[in-house]
C-alpha positions in Angstrom: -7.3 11.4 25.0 -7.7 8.2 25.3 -8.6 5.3 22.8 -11.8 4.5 23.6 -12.5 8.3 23.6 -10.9 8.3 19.8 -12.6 5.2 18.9 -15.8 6.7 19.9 -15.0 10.0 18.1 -14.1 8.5 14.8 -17.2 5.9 15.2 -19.6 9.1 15.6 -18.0 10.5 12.9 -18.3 8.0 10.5 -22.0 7.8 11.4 -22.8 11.1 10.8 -20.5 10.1 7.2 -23.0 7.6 6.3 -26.1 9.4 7.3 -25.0 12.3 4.9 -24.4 9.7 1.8 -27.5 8.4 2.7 -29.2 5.6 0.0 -26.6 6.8 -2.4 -27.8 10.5 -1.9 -24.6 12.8 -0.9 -25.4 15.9 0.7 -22.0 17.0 0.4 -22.1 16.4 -3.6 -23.1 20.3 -4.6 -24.0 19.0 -7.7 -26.9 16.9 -5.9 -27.4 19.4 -3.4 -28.3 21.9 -5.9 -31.0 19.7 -7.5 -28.9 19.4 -11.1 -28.5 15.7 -10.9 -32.7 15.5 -12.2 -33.3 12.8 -9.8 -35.8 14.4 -8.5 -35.4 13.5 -5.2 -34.2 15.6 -2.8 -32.1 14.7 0.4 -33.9 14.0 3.5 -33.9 15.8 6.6 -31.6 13.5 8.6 -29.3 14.2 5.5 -29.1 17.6 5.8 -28.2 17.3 9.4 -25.9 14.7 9.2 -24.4 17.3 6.4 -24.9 20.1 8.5 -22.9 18.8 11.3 -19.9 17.0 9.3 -19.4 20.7 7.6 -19.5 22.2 11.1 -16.6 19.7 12.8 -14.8 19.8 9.7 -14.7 24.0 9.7 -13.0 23.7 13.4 -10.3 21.0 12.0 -6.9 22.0 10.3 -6.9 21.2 6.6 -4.6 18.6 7.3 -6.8 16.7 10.2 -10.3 17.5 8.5 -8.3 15.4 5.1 -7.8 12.8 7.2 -11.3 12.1 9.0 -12.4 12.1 5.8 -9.9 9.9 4.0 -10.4 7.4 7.0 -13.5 7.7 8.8 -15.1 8.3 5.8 -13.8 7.2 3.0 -12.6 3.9 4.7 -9.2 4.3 3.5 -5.9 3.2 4.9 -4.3 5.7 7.8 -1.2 5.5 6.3 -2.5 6.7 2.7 -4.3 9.4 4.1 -1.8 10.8 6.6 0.6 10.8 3.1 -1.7 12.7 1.4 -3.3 15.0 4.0 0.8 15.8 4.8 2.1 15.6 1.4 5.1 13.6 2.4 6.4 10.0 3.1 7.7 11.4 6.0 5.3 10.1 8.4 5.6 6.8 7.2 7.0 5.3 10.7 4.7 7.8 12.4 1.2 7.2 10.8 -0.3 6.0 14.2 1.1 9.5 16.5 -0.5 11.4 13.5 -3.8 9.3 13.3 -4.1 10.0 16.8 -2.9 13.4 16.5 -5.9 14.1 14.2 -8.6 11.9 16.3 -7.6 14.0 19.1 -8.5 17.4 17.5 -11.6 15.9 16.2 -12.8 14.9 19.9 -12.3 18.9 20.3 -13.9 20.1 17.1 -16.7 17.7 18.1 -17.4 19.1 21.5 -17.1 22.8 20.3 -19.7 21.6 17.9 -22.2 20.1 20.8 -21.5 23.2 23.1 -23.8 25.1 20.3 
């Protein structure tokens, strides 16, 4: 792929991110989700869809790639960090960007096995 294609990938992604953790409201929190925090609010329906389709991309990513689209895209934290902790080793230290892309590329596919349903 290329990288405007990843760019664009990991810009949808992180969209979708911030929709879910909408005005401090996490879908993906179960506590929240499950109504025990007593705010009494509950999350809106562009919530629940934004959460809907993160859990759906993540479920077609490899543990390791689905750690770091979420350390990075949503998150916000360094590739570096999260390719060390998605891969448990320092040994990708002088290949952080190959892995980065490595994991933007199977998210451009999880994503489009996603919009084919």
């Amino acid at each position: 792929y290329t990288a405007e294609q990843r760019l664009d990938a990991g810009l949808f992604y992180t969209k979708k991110w911030d929709q879910a953790q909408n005005f401090g409201r996490n879908i993906l929190d179960t506590d929240r989700a499950s109504g025990s925090s007593g705010a009494g609010f509950g999350p809106s329906l562009a919530q629940i869809a934004a959460g809907h389709w993160i859990a759906r991309v993540d479920s077609r990513l490899g543990l390791r790639d689905c750690t770091i689209a979420r350390l990075v895209l949503g998150e916000g934290r360094w590739p570096s960090e999260a390719v060390a902790i998605a891969c448990k080793t320092e040994r990708y230290v002088k290949a952080t960007v190959p892995r980065f892309c490595e994991a933007l590329d199977s998210l451009i596919e999880a994503i489009k096995m996603v919009q084919k349903r």
